[in-house]
N, C-alpha and C positions, 0 to 999 in steps of 0.2 A: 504494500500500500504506500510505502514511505517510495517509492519508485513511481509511483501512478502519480504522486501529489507535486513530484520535483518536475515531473514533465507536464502536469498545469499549471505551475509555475512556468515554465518556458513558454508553453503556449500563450497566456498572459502575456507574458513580454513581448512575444511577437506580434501581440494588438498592438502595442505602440509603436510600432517601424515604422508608421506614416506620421505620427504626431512627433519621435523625434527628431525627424528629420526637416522640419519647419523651424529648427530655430537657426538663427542669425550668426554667420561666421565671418569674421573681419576677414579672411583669406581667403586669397583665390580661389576659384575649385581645381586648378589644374595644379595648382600647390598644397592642398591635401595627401599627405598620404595616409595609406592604409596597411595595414598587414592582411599577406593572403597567404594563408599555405599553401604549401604545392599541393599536396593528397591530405583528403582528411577522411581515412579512412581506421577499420577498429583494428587493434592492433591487440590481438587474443593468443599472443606469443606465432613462437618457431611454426612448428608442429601442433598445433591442440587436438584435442580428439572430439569429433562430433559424435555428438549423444543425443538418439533418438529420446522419446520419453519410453516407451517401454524398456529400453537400455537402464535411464534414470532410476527405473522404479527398481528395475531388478539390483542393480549397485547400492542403491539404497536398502535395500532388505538384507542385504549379507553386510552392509561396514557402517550402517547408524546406529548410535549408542542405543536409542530408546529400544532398538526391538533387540537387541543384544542382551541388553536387561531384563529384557519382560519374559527372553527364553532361558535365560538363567533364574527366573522366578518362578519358570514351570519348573524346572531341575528341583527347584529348591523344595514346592510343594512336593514333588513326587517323593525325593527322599524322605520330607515329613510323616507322608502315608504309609509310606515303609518303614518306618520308625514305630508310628502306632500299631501295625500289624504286630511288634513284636511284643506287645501287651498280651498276645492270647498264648506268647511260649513259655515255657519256664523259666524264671529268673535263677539262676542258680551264681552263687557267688561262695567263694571260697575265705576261710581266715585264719588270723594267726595272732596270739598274742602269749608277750613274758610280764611275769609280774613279779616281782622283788616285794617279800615282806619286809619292812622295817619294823612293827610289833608285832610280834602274835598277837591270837585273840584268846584271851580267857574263858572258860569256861567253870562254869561252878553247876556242884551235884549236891540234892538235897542227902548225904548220908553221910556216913564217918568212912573216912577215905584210907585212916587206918586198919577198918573192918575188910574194905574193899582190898587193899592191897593185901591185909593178911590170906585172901582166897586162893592167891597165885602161887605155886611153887616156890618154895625157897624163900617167901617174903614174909613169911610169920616167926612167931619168937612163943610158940605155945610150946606145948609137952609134945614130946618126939620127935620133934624136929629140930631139936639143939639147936646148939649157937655159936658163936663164932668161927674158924676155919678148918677149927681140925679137922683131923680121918672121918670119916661116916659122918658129918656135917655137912647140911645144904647152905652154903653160903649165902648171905644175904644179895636183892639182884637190887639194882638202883629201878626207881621206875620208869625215868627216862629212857634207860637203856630197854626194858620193856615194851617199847613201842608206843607208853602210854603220855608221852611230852614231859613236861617241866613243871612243877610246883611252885606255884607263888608261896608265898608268908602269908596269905588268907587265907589260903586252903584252896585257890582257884587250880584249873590246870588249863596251860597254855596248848592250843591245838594247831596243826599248821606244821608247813615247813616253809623253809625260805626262799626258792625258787617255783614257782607253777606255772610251767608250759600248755597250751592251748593250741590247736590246729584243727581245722574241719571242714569243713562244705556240707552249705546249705540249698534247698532248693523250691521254692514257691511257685502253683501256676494256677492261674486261675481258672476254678471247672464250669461252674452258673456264674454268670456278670451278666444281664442283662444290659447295664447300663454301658458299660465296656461295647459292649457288642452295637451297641446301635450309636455310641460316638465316633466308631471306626467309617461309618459313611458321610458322620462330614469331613473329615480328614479326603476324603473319595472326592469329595464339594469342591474343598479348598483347591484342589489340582483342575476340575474342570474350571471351575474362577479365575486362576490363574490362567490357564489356555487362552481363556474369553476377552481376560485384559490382554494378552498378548497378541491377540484379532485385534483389539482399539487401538494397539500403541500401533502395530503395522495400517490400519485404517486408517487415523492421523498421518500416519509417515504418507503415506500415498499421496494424503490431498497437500500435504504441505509440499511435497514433489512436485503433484501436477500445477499448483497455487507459483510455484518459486520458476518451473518451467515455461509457464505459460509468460509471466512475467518478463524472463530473458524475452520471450519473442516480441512480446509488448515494446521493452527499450529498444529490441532492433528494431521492430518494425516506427517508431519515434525518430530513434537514427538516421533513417532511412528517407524518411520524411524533411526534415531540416538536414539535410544532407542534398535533398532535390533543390530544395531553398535555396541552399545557399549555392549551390550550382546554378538557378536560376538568374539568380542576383548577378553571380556572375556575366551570365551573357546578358542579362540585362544591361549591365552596366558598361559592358563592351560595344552595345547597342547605342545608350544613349551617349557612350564618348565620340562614338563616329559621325553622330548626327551633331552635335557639340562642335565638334572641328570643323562641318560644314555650316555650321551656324544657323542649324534644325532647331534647335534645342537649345533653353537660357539657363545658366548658372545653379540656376534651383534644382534644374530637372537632373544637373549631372552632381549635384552636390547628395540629392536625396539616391542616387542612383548608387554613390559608395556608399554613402549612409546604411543603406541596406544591405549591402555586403559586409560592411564591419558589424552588425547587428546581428548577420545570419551566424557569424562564425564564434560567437559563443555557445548559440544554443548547439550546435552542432557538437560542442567539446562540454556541456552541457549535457547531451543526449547521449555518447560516448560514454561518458566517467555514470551515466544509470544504467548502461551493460554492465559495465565491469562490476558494478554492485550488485547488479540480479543475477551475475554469475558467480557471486560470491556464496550470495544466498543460497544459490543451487547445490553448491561445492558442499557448505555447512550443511544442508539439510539432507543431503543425501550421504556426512559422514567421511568424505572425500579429502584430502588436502587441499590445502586452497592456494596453496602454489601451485597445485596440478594445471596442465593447458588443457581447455577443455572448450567446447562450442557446441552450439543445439542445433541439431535439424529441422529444417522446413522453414515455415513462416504460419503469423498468424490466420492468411486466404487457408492453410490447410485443414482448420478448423471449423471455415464458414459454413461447410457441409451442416456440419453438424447443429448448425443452429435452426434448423429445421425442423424441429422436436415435436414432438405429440406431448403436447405438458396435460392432458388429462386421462393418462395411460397413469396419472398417478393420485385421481381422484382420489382412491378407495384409502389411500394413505397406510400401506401395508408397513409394518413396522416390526416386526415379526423378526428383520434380520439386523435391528438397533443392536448396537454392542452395551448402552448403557442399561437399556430394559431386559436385553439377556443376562447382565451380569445384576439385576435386579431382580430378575427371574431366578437367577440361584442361590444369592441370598437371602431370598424367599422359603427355600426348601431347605437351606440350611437350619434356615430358625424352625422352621416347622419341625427337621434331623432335634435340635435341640430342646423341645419342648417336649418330646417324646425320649430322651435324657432325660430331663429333669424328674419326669413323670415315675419313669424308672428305679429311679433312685430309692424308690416306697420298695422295694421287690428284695427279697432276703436274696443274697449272693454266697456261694460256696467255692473254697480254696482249698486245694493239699497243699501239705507242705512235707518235707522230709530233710533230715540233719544224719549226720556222720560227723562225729570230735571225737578228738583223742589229746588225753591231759597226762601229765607224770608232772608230780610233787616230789623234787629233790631238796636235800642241805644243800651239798654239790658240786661242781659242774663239770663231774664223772659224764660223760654223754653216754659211752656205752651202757651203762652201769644202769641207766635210767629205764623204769617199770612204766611203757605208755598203757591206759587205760580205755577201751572206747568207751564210746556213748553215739547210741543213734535211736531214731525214731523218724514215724512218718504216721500222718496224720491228715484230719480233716477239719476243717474252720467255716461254721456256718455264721453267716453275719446279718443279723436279721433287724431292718432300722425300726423302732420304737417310735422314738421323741428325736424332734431337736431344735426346739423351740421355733417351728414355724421356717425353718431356711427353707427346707424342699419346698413347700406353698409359695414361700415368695418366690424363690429360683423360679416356678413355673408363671406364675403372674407376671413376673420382668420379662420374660420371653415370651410372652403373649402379647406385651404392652410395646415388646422390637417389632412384632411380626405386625402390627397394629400401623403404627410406624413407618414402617419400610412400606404398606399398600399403600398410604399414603403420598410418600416420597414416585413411588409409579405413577400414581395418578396424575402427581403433578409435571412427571417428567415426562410423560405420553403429550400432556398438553402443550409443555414448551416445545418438547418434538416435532408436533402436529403446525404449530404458529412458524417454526424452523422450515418446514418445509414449504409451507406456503409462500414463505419468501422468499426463498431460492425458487420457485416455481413463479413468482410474480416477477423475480427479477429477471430470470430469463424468460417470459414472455416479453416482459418490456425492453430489453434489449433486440431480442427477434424482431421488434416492431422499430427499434430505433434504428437496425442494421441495415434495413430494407429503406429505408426513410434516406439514412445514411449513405446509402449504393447510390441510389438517386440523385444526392447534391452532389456526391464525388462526381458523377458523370456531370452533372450539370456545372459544374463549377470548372472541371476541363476543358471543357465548350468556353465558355465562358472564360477563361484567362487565355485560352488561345486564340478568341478572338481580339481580348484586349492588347495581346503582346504584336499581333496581325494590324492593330487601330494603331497604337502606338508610333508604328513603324513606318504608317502611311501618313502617319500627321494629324487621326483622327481622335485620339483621345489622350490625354495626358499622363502622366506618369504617375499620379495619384491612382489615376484607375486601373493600372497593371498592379499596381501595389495592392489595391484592393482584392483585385483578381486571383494575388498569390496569395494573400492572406486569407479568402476565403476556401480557395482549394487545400491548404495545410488546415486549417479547421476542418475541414469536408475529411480528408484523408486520416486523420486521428481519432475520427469520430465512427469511422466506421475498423478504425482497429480497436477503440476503446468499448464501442458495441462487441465484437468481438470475443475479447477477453474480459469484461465482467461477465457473458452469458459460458464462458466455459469452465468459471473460476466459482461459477451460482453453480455449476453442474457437478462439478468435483465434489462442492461442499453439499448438493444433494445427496451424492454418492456415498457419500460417508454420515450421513444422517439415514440414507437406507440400510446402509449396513449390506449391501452386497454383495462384498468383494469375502475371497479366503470361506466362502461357503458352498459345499457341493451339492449336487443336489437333492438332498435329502435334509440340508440346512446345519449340519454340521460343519464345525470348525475344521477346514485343513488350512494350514499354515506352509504353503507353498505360493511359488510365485506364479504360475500357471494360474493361479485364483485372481490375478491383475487385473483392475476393470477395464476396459474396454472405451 
């Protein structure tokens, strides 16, 4: 747009070629100079490569960031989905742990622990069991050395040793999950979502393609235009010096005669420096270097075909292939996936589970020496919800009140839709109308400066009226390329509000370039 606006700026300027050239110069006119260049043509490097637009589109889909993105966001979903599937396998995790007592732990027993110890072999001091070391005496055993630990001074006994090694694997999997089970399909959502944005971002990318390439052909076709100008001006002014020298022509006519040769040769480097920006824009949006040499095929008569349109082949407003109502549409079923979660959550769930450890309690740190002991079990965990102060109800209310919500948010984006496309349908009608209107003054305006340039020459009309002449054939001639490219620039942005492209036909997403509108 910023390229449409610079060149009616130019246009502008070239209304006033006849008013500046009426003012008043103390010098001669054959003492005037002016600057001409030799060639004033576009200078689009060595070598560029001309690029069709289906060329464009297709370079645009394989090296613009946006859809680079958006298919590293399907990658990213799918792995997701793969991630959650693994909620329905076993969790099995292994471990390890060393513990260092620094105290024991006491224990105390309601009895007399002297009764208790007299029970054991060798630890009593009664009749027949003698005492002290001699022959046929059972010596006395310490308790510790007994296996039984250490005696506090209260009568406590300490339990424990001072190293306890840990090692085992565990394994969890869940058997009944309802709830499990039916959040695995929007995880299934989240990747078709993703797909559908990656149709909007390649959608987008398209029009801003055809939008940026139509564009280039615009400033050419501009170029082109004040390029005949100032060529005209030229033999113009060749014209009025000859007749000048024969003293056809007064001072005025060959003063206004350079005047408009120095006036054409801005717009012309004017109209030039909006190629190179609308090939800039190309280069960017299509992801390209923008030092690349690069040029567009055709012109914009190659388009005029097509403004022959049947605009109420789109009465019925079929919206069916909108990327923002599809990706509304699945946010839709999401939340409905998610209300039926929530609801779920009421429903008892069942898990196994199963363990293997193995421990050894040394002093220590003999390793051979060390007595591991297992321990395993396997089992089942039924979990059945009660209470819990209203969450499930709300959870399902708030997901009621999304889904409430989001038909909302459709309803309202079917209607901006529906207004969307009536104005790209009213704007290319009205361009259709203004291109034909348009065809008509170009030809009559050809007539019409060819006769005045024919008047001119014979003495019959003055140089104001050629000037008028070229000035209204460059209005005539812009008017029917600016008809043109607003009615193919309305069509692209329809295209992409239909949502056409990248769908086969059965209305699924394929994300290939064969899907390129047309």
């Amino acid at each position: 747009m910023r390229i449409v606006k610079s060149l009616a700026v130019i246009a502008a300027f070239s209304v006033a070629i006849p008013a500046m050239a009426q003012f008043r110069t103390e010098q001669r006119p054959d003492s005037i100079r002016i600057y001409m260049p030799d060639t004033l043509t576009l200078d689009l490097g060595e070598n560029p490569v001309s690029l069709s637009l289906e060329d464009a589109m297709k370079i645009a889909l394989s090296e613009n960031i946006s859809v680079k993105v958006a298919d590293m966001e399907i990658q990213r979903s799918e792995y997701a989905k793969k991630g959650s599937y693994a909620a329905l396998f076993p969790q099995v995790d292994g471990s390890a742990s060393y513990q260092r007592t620094i105290r024991k732990q006491v224990m105390y027993m309601d009895f007399d622990m002297s009764e208790m110890m007299g029970s054991f072999p060798g630890t009593g001091t009664g009749e027949g069991t003698g005492e002290g070391t001699g022959e046929g005496e059972t010596p006395a055993v310490d308790p510790s050395a007994a296996g039984m630990g250490g005696m506090d001074t209260s009568g406590g006994i300490e339990v424990g040793r001072w190293n306890t090694y840990n090692a085992g694997v565990s394994a969890v999997m869940p058997l009944v999950n309802v709830q499990l089970w039916k959040s695995l399909k929007i995880s299934g959502q989240d990747v078709e979502l993703a797909v559908e944005k990656a149709r909007s971002s390649r959608l987008e990318m398209v029009t801003q393609v055809k939008q940026a390439f139509y564009g280039v052909l615009f400033a050419k076709e501009a170029f082109n235009v004040y390029k005949d100008v100032y060529q005209n001006a030229i033999a113009n002014m060749d014209q009025v010096q000859k007749r000048y020298n024969a003293k056809k022509a007064s001072d005025l006519d060959y003063v206004r005669a350079k005047t408009a040769v120095a006036n054409a040769i801005p717009n012309v480097y004017n109209a030039q420096n909006s190629v190179i920006l609308a090939l800039w824009q190309l280069k960017a949006v299509m992801g390209i270097d923008l030092d690349r040499e690069i040029d567009v095929a055709g012109s914009l008569d190659d388009y005029s075909e097509h403004m022959f349109y049947d605009i109420h082949q789109h009465d019925s407003l079929d919206l069916s292939g909108n990327s923002s109502l599809r990706q509304l549409a699945i946010q839709a079923e999401q939340i409905a996936q998610t209300i039926k979660v929530q609801k779920a959550a009421y429903l008892p769930s069942l898990a196994g589970s199963f363990a293997y450890n193995m421990m050894a309690m040394t002093n220590d740190f003999v390793f051979r020496d060390y007595k591991w002991s297992p321990y395993s079990y396997a089992g089942l965990s039924l979990s059945i919800p009660i209470f819990s102060g209203g969450k499930r109800l709300n959870d399902v209310r708030q997901a009621k009140v999304q889904a409430a919500e989001l038909d909302m948010q459709r309803i309202n984006a079917e209607r901006q839709l529906k207004i969307a496309i009536r104005q790209s349908l009213n704007t290319m009608e009205t361009n259709m109308k203004s291109f034909l209107s348009a065809n008509e003054a170009e030809e009559a305006a050809h007539k019409a400066y060819d006769i005045a340039f024919k008047s001119y020459n014979l003495g019959r009309s003055t140089l104001t009226d050629l000037n008028d002449a070229q000035l209204a054939l460059t209005q005539a001639r812009l008017s029917v390329s600016q008809a043109i490219y607003n009615f193919v620039v309305a069509k692209a942005t329809l295209e992409q509000t239909l949502g056409a492209d990248f769908l086969d036909e059965s209305g699924n997403t394929v994300l290939d370039a064969q899907y390129l509108a047309k």
